[in-house]
DOGUTOR-710708 format. One line per 8 residues: number of its first residue (from 1); for each residue x, y, z of C-alpha. Coordinates in Angstrom, 2 decimals, decimal comma. Layout:
DOGUTOR-710708
NUM) X Y Z | ...
***
This chain:
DOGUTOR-710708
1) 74,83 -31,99 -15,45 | 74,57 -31,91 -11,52 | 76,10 -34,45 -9,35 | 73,98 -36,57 -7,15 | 75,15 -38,42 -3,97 | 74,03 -41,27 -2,02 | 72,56 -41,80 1,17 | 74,40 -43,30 4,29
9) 73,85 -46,79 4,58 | 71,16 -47,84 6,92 | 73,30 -51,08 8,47 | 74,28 -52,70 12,62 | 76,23 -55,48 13,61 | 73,83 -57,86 13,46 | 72,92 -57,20 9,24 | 73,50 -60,53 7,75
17) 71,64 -59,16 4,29 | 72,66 -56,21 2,73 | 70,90 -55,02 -0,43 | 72,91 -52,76 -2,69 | 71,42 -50,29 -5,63 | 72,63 -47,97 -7,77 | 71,83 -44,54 -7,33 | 68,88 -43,05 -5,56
25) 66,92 -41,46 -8,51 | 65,16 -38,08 -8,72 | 62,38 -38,90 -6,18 | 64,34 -40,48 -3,86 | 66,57 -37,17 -3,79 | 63,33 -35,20 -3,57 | 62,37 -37,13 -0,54 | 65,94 -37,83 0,97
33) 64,68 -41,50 1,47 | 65,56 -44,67 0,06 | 63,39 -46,02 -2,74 | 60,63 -42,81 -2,85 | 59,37 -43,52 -6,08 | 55,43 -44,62 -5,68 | 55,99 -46,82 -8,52 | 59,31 -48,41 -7,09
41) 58,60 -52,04 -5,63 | 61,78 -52,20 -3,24 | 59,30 -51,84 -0,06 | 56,75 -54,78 -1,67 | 59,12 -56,60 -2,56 | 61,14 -56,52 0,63 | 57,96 -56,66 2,83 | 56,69 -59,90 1,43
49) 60,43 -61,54 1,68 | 59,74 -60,83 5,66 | 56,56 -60,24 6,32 | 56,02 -57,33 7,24 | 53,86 -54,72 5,53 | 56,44 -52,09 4,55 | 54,72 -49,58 2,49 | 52,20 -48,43 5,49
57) 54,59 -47,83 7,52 | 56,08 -44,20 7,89 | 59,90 -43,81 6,20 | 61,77 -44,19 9,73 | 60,16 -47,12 10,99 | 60,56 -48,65 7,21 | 64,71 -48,60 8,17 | 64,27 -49,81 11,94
65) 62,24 -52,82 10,45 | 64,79 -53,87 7,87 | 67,75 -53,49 10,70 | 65,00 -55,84 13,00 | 65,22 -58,53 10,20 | 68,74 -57,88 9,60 | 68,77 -56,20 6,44 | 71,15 -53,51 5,29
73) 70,72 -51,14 2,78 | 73,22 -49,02 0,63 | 74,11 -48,06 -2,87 | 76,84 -49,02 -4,80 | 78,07 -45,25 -6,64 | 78,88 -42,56 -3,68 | 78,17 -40,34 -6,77 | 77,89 -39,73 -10,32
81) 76,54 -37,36 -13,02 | 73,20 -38,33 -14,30 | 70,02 -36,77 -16,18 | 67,01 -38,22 -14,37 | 66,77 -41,66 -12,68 | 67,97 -44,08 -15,26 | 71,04 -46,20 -14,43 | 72,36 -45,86 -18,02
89) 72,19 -42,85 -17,44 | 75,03 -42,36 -14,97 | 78,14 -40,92 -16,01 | 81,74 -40,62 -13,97 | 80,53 -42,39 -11,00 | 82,78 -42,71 -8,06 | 81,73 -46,18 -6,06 | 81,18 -46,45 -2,56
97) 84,07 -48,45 -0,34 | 82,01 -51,37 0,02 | 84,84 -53,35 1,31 | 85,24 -50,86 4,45 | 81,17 -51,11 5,39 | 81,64 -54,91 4,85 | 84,53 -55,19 7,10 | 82,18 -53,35 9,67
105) 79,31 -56,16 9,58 | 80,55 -59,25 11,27 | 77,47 -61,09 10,60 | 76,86 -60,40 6,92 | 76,53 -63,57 4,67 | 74,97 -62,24 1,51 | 74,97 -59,17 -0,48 | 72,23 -58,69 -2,94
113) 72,23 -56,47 -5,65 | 69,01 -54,61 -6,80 | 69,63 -55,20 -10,86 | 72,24 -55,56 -12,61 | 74,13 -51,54 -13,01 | 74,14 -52,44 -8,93 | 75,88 -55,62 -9,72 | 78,47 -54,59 -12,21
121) 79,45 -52,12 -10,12 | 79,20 -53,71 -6,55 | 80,55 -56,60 -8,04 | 84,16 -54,61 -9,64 | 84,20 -52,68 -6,12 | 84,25 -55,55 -3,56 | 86,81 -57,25 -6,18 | 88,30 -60,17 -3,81
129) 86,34 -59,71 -0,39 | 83,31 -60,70 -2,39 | 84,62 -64,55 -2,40 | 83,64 -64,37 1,02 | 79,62 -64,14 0,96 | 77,26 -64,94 -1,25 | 76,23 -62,78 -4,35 | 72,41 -62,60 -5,19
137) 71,53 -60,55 -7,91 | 67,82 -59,60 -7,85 | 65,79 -58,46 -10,71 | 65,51 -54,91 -10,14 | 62,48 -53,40 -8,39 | 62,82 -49,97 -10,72 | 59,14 -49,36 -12,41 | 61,89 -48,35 -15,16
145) 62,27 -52,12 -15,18 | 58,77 -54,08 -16,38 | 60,23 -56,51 -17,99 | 59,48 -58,50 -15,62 | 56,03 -58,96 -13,73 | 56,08 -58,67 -10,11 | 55,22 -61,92 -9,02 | 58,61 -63,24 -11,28
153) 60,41 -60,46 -9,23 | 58,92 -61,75 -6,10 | 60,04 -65,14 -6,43 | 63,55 -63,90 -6,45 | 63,47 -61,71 -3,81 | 62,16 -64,15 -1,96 | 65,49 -66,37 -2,16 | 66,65 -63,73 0,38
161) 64,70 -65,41 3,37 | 67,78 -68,35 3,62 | 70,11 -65,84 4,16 | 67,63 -64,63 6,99 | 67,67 -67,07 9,50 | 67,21 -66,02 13,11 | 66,38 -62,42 11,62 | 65,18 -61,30 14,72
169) 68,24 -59,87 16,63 | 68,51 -61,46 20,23
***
């Protein structure tokens, strides 16, 4: 079973939002971009909660938009074993140091987690610091997760827009 690794986080000074996931799955390792799968909502999703149509957009502007609205991104394991792209699927996972990125973001007031493997994880590796902001946990935007339509998902995602205010940096 190979090892796969995460991608640097795509975060500035001014990112009051940052969105954690798991893993990057199989496409998104293919691709060597954040949320690659076709079928993945994370770009929908997040376009709609700014609006801004994410998905047309090439890969690189995609990151300079969410750093415009002040939206980080990152995943919660540095690396793990896992066959294929499901979260239960990970095995020895070593997390990422969120509590060094955090300490690096002096405007960050809310860290969201992109289902719940994100959140069990993010949630054990921030420990204490994560008293300090506020915890959303989003229904995940995996097509390995249709339990849940989009427009249910939506709504959620959309409770990101308070933490948002004055998104524009100045």
């Amino acid at each position: 079973m190979s090892v796969k690794r995460c991608f640097a986080p795509v975060v500035d000074a001014h990112t009051r939002v940052l969105i954690l996931g798991s893993l990057p799955g199989e496409a998104s390792l293919a691709h060597q971009q954040y949320y690659a799968h076709k079928q993945n909502r994370f770009w929908h999703l997040v376009g709609e909660v700014i609006g801004v149509d994410l998905p047309a957009m090439a890969y690189d502007a995609r990151l300079q938009t969410l750093l415009e609205h002040r939206i980080g991104l990152w995943d919660v394991v540095a690396e793990a074993q896992r066959i294929g792209s499901l979260d239960s699927r990970i095995r020895n996972h070593a997390s990422n140091d969120l509590v060094a990125l955090i300490e690096t973001l002096p405007n960050l007031v809310a860290i969201a987690f992109n289902g719940g493997t994100a959140e069990k994880i993010g949630a054990s590796a921030l420990g204490e610091k994560a008293d300090a902001y506020r915890l959303v946990r989003l229904p995940s935007s995996s097509p390995a997760y249709a339990a849940v339509p989009y427009q249910e998902k939506l709504v959620d995602w959309r409770r990101l827009q308070q933490y948002l205010v004055n998104r524009h940096k100045t």
